[in-house]
N, C-alpha and C positions, 0 to 999 in steps of 0.2 A: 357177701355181695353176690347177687346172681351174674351168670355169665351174659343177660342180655345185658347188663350195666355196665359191664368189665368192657366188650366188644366194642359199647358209645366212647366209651373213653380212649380205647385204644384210634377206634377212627378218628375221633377229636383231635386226638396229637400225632396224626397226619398217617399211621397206619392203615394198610391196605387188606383186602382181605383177598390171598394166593388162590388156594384151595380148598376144600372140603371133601375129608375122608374120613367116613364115617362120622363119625359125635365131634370129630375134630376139627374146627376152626383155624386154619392158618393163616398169619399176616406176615408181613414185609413192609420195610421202611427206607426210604431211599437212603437213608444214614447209617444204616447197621447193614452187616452180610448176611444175619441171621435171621430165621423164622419165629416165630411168638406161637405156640400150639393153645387153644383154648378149647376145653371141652364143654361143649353145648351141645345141645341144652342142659342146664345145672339147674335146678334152684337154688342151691346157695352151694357156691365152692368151698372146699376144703382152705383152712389157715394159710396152711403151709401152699399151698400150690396157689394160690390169690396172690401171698408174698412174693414167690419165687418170680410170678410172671410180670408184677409188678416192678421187682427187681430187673428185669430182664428187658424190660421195655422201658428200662430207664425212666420210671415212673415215681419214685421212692425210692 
């Protein structure tokens, strides 16, 4: 999955986007206290870090 696809989806499910430092993508959700870091630009994320963030945003 690329990370422009990951980012639609995270906004989709009400995610916001914080900040930007460097390649890094931060969000925020009014539900979690936690940040979501997504590195973009990607063309296609790594397995393991897709899952995680996925996990992480309570997405899967």
């Amino acid at each position: 999955m690329k990370s422009t696809e990951l980012i639609k989806m995270l906004v989709n499910t009400g995610w916001t986007l914080e900040r930007i430092k460097g390649s890094h993508h931060q969000f925020s959700h009014p539900d979690f206290s936690y940040l979501i870091t997504v590195p973009h630009p990607r063309k296609d994320l790594k397995k393991g870090t897709l899952m995680q963030i996925l996990k992480d945003a309570k997405l899967k």
